[in-house]
C-alpha positions as CSV (number, residue, x, y, z in Angstrom):
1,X,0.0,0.0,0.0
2,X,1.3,3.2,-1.1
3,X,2.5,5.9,1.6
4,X,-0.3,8.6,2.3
5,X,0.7,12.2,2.6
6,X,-0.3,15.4,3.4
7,X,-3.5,16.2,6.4
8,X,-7.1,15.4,7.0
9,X,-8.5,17.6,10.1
10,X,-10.0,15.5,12.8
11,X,-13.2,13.6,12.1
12,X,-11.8,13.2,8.5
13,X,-10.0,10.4,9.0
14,X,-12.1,7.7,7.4
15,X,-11.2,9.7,4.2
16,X,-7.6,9.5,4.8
17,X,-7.9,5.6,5.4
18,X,-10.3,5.1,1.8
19,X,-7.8,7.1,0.1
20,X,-5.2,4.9,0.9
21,X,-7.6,2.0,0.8
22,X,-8.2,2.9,-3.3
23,X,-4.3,1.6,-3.7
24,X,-5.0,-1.8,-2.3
25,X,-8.3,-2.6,-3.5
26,X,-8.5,-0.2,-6.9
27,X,-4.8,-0.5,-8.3
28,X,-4.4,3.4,-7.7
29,X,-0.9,4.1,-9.1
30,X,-0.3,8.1,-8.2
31,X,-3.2,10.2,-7.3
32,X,-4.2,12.8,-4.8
33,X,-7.6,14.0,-2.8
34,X,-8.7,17.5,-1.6
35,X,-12.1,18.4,0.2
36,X,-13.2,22.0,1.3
37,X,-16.2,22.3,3.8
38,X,-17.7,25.8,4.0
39,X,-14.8,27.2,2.6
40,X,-12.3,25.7,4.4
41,X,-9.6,23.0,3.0
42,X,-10.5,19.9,5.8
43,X,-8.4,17.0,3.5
44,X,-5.4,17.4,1.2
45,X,-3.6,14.0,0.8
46,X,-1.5,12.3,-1.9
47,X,0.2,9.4,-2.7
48,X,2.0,6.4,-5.4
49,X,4.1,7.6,-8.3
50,X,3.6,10.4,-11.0
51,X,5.4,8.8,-13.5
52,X,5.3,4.7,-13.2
53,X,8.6,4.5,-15.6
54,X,10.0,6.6,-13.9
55,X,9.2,6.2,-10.8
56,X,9.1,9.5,-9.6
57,X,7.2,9.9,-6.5
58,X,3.5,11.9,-6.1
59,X,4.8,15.5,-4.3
60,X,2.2,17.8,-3.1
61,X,2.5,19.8,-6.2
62,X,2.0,17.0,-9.0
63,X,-0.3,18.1,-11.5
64,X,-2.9,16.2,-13.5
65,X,-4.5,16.1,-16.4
66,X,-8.2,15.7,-15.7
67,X,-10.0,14.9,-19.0
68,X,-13.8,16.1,-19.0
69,X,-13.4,17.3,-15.0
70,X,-12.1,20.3,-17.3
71,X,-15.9,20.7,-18.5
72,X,-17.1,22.3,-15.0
73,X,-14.0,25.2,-15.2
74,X,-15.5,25.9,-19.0
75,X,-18.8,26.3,-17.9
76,X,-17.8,28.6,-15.0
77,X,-16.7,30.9,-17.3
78,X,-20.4,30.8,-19.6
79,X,-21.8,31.8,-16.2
80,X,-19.4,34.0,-14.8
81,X,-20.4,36.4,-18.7
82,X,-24.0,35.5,-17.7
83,X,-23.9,36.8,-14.6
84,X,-22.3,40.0,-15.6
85,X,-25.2,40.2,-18.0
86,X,-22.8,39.7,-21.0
87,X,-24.4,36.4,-21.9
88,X,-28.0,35.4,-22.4
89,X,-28.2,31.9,-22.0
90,X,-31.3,32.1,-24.0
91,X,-30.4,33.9,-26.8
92,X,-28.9,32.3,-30.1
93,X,-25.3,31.0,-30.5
94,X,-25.7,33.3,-33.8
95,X,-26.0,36.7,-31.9
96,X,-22.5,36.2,-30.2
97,X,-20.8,34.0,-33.3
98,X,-22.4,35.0,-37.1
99,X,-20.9,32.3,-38.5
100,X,-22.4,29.3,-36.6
101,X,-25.8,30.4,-38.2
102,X,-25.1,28.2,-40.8
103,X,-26.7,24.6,-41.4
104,X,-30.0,25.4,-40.0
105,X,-28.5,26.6,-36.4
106,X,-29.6,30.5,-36.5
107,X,-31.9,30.0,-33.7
108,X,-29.9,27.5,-31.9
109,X,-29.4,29.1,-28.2
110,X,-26.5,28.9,-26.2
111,X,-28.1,27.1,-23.2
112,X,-28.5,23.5,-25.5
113,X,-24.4,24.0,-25.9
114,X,-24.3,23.8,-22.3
115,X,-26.6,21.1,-22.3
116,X,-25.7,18.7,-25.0
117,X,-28.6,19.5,-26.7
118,X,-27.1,21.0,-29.8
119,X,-26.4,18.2,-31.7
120,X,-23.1,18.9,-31.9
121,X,-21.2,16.2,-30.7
122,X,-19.2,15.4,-33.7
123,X,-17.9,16.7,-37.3
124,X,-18.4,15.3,-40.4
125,X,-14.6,16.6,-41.4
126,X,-11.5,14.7,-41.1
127,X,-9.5,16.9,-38.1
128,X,-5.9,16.4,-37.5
129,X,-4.1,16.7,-33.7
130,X,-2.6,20.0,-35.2
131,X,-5.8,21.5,-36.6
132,X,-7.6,20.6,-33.4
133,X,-4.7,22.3,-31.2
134,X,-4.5,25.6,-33.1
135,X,-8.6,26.1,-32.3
136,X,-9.6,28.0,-35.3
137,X,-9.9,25.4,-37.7
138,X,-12.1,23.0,-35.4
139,X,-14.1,26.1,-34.8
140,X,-14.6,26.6,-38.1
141,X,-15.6,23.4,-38.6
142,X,-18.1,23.5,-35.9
143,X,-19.6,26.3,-37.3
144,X,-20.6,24.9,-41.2
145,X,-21.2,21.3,-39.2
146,X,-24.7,20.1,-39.8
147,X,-26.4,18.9,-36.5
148,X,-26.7,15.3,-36.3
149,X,-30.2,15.4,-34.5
150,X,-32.7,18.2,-34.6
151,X,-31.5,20.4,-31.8
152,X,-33.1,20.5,-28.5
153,X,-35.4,17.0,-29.5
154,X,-32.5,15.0,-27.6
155,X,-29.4,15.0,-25.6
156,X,-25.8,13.6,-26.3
157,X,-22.7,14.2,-24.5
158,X,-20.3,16.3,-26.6
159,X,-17.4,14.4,-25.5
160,X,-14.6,17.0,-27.4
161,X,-17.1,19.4,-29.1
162,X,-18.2,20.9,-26.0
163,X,-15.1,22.9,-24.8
164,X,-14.8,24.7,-28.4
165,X,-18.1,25.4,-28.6
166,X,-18.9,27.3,-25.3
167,X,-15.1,28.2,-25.6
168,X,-16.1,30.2,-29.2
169,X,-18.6,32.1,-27.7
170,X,-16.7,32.6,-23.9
171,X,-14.1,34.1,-27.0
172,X,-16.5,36.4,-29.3
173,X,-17.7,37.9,-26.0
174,X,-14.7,38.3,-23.7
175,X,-11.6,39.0,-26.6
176,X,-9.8,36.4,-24.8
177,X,-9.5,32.8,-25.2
178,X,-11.6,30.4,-22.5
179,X,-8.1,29.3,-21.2
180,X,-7.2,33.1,-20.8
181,X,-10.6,34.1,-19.4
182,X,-10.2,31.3,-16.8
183,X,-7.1,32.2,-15.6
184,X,-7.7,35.6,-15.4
185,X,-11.4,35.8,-14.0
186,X,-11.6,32.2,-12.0
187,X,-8.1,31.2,-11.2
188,X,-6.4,33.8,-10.6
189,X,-8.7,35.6,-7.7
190,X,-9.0,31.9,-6.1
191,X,-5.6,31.3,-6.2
192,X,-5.7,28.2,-8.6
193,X,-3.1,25.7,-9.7
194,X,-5.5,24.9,-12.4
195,X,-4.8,25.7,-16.5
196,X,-6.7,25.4,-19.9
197,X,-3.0,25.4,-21.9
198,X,-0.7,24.6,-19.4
199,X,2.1,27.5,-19.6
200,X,5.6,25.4,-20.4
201,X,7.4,26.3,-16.5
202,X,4.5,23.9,-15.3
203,X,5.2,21.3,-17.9
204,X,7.7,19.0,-15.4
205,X,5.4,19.1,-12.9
206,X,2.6,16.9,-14.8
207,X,1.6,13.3,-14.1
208,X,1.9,10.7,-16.8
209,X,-1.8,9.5,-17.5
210,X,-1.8,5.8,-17.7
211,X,-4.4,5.1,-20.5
212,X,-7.1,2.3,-20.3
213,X,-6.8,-0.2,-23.8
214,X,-8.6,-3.0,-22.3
215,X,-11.6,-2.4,-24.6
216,X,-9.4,-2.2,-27.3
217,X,-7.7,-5.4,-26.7
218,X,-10.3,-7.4,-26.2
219,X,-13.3,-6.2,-28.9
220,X,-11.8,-8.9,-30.9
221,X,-12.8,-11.3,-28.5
222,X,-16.1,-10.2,-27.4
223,X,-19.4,-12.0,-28.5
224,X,-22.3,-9.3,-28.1
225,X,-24.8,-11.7,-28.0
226,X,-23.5,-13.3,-25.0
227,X,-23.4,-9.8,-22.8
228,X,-26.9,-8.7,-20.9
229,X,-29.1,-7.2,-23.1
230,X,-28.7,-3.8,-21.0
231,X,-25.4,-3.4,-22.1
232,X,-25.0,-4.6,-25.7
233,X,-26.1,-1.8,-27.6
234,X,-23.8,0.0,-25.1
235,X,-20.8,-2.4,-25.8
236,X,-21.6,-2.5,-29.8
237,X,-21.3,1.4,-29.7
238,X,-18.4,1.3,-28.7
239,X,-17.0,-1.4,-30.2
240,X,-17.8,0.2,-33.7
241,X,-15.1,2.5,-34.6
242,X,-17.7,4.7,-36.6
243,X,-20.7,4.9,-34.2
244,X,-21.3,8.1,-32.9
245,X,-19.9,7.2,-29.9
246,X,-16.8,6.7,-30.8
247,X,-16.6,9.8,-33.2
248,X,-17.5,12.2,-30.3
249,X,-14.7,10.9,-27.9
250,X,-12.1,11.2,-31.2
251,X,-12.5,14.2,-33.7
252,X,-9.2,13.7,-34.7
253,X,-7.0,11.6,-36.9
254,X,-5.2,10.0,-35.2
255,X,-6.7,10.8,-31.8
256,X,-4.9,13.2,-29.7
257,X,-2.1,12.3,-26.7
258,X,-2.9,13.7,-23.7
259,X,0.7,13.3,-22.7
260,X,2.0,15.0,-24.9
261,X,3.2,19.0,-25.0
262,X,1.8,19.9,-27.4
263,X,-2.1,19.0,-26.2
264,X,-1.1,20.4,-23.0
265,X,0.3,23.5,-23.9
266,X,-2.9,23.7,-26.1
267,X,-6.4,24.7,-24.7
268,X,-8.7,21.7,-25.2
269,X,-11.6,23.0,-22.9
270,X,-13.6,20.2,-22.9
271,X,-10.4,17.4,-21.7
272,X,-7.3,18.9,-21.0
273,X,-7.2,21.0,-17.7
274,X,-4.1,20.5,-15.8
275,X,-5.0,21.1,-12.0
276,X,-4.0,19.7,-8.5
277,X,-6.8,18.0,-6.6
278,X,-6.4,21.1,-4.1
279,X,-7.3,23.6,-6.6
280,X,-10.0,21.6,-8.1
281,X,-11.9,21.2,-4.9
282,X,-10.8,25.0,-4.1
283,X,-12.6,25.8,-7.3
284,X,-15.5,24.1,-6.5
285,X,-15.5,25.6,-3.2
286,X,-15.1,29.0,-4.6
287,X,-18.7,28.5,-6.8
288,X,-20.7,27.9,-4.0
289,X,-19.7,30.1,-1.3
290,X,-16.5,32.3,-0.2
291,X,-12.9,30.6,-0.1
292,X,-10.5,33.4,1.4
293,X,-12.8,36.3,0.7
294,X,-13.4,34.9,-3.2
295,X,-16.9,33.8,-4.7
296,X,-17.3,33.3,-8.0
297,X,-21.0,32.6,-8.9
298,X,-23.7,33.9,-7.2
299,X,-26.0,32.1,-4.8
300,X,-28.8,32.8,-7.7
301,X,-26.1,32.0,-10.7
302,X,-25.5,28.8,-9.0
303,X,-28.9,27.7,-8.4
304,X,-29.8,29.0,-12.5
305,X,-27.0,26.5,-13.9
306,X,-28.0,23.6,-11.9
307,X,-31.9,23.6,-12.8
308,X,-32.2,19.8,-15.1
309,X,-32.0,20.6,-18.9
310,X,-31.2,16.8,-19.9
311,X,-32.5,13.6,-18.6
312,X,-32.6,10.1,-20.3
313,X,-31.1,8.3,-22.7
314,X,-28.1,9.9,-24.1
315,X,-27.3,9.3,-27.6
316,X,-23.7,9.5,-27.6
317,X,-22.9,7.6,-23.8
318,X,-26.5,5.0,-24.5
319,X,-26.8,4.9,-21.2
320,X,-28.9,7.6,-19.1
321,X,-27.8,11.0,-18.4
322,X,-28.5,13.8,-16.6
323,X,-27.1,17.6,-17.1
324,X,-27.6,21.4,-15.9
325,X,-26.3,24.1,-17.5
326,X,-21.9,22.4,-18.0
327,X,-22.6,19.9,-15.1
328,X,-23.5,16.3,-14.6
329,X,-26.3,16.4,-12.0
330,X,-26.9,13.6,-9.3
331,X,-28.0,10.2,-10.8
332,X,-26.9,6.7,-11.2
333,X,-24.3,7.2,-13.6
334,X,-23.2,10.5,-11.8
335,X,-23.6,9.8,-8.3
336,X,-22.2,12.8,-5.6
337,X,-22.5,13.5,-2.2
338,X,-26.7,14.5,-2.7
339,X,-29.7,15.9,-4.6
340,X,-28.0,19.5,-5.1
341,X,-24.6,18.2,-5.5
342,X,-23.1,19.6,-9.3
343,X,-19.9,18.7,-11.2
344,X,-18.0,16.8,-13.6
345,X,-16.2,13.6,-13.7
346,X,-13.5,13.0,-16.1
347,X,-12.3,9.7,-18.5
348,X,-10.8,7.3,-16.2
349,X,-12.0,8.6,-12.9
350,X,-11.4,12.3,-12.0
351,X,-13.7,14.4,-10.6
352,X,-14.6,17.4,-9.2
353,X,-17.9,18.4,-7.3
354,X,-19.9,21.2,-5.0
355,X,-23.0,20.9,-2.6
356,X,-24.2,23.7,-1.6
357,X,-26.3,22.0,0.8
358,X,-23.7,20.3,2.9
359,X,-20.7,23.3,1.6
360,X,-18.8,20.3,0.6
361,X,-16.2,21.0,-2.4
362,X,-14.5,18.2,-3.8
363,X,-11.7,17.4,-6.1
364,X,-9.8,14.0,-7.0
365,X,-7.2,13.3,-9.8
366,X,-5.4,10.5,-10.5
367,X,-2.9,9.1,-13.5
368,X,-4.3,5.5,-13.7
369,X,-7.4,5.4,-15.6
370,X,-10.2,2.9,-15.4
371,X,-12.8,1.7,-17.6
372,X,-15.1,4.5,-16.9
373,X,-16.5,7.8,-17.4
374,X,-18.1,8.1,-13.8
375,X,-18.8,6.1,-10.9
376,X,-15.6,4.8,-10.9
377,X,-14.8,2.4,-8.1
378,X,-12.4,4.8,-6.3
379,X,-14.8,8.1,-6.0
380,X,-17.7,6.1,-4.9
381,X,-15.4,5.1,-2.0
382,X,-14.5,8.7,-1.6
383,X,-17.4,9.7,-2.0
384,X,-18.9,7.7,1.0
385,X,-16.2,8.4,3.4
386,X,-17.4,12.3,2.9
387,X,-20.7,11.9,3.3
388,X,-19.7,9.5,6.6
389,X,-17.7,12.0,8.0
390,X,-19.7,15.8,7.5
């Protein structure tokens, strides 16, 4: 069992203990865990390696990429405009972007980008790494794409489309890129180790991801008609290279490395934030209350973006879904510490979440990914230990 570091106050320690718990009984390589309460930091612990090759050791200032957990930052910034009555969540992607009129989308409003339920999730044009990284040309893209369902008639998690486009119009309305706007607006006044395009200084710093290719290994080997029947149109979507699915989690050919430079140094602002587990649960902290003398969002801001847009089946994931306004809300796939709870998990297990009912602010990153896009095995356990504990 891996050596846990850092502090958990007293009456925390049942966290401290699942943490360390995740190594034996989850295979946890290198990962770390912060939780705020009220506003104050109660937990901050780490452990295992950052780099398994390597082997250099998790320090307290390890950074991680954090795959969709990014999607929560990107929405702060939408909400941050909206308070500040630069944004109308209502109004058309059109009014703040001319050029995504096209295709039928001149009325398409800026809350069903929030939502998934734009129909958006992926583009009909071959992308490469490089013309996703530079932004303009997969906004460009974006903005002649044809929706694949009637807009607003369903919901489907837009896996990579998302950060680019609520980044767009976060862009047309601030002058600045999202990344920029976060760090300036968000990060900045909280004090955050936490970047959309992770400035190069920082670059040693970063865990190495270790990426799940189970699924790939074995699709050669799997007989769908012998699965449940829950789960085989889930396991036939994304088994197919060209289902939808699998076309809204890679835009790009050949899908991008998330441990490379160049993706980090590049703002990705649906998957590539870079953050410590403190800062993510400092961030989440600072949305639903004050952190040092910092809000960010309103009480009323807060409770706008968390009112249910998108429940049900969701085309791209198959399974059911359930969004606000950037953020998974409480359900089965997306479970949290309760009913007000709001946040976003990341591929392979990372997540970050607020309740404003309990002021609990969480944040967990880690470099071994699972076989999941939430729920994973190791928050749950996290998850519980909270909830036992406030």
């Amino acid at each position: 069992m891996a050596e846990v570091q850092g502090e958990a106050a007293r009456g925390f320690e049942a966290v401290r203990d699942a943490f360390s718990a995740n190594f034996e009984r989850h295979g946890e390589v290198g990962a770390a865990f912060s939780l705020y309460l009220e506003g104050r930091k109660v937990v901050d612990i780490w452990g295992g390696v950052a780099d398994a090759d390597a082997g250099r050791p998790w320090a307290e200032d390890t950074l991680q990429l954090v795959f969709s957990t990014t999607k929560g930052a990107t929405a702060a910034c939408a909400h941050l405009l909206a308070q500040r009555g630069e944004l109308d969540l209502d109004a058309p992607v059109s009014q703040y972007w001319p050029e995504f009129k096209a295709e039928g989308k001149e009325q398409l409003p800026v809350r069903w980008l929030l939502s998934h339920r734009a129909g958006l999730p992926v583009i009909d044009r071959t992308l490469s790494p490089e013309e996703a990284l530079a932004w303009d040309p997969v906004v460009e893209a974006l903005a002649a794409q044809r929706p694949v369902w009637e807009p607003g008639t369903a919901h489907g998690y837009h896996a990579l489309t998302y950060g680019w486009l609520v980044g767009e119009v976060v862009r047309r309305i601030s002058g600045v890129s999202l990344g920029r706007f976060f760090a300036e607006e968000i990060a900045a006044p909280l004090g955050l180790e936490f970047w959309i395009g992770l400035p190069g200084e920082q670059e040693p710093r970063v865990s190495r991801l270790i990426e799940f290719a189970g699924l790939a290994q074995a699709s050669a080997e799997i007989d769908l008609s012998s699965l449940p029947e829950e789960i085989r149109e889930l396991a036939a979507a994304f088994l197919d290279p060209n289902s939808m699915s699998n076309r809204a989690l890679n835009v790009t050919s050949p899908p991008l490395d998330y441990n490379s430079r160049g993706v980090h140094a590049a703002e990705v602002p649906a998957a590539n934030g870079i953050c410590t587990a403190r800062s993510l649960a400092r961030f989440y902290a600072g949305l639903i209350g004050e952190v040092d003398g910092v809000r960010i969002l309103s009480p009323e801001t807060v409770a706008a973006a968390t009112v249910e847009q998108s429940n049900g089946k969701d085309r791209v994931l198959i399974v059911p879904t359930r969004f606000g306004l950037g953020y998974f809300l409480p359900s089965s796939f997306s479970p949290m510490a309760g009913p007000a709870s709001f946040g976003h998990a990341g591929a392979g297990g990372s997540l970050g979440f607020a309740d404003p009912e309990t002021g609990v602010a969480f944040g967990y990153v880690m470099n071994k990914m699972q076989q999941n896009l939430a729920a994973d095995p190791r928050t749950l356990t996290l998850i519980e230990a909270v909830k036992a504990s406030i």
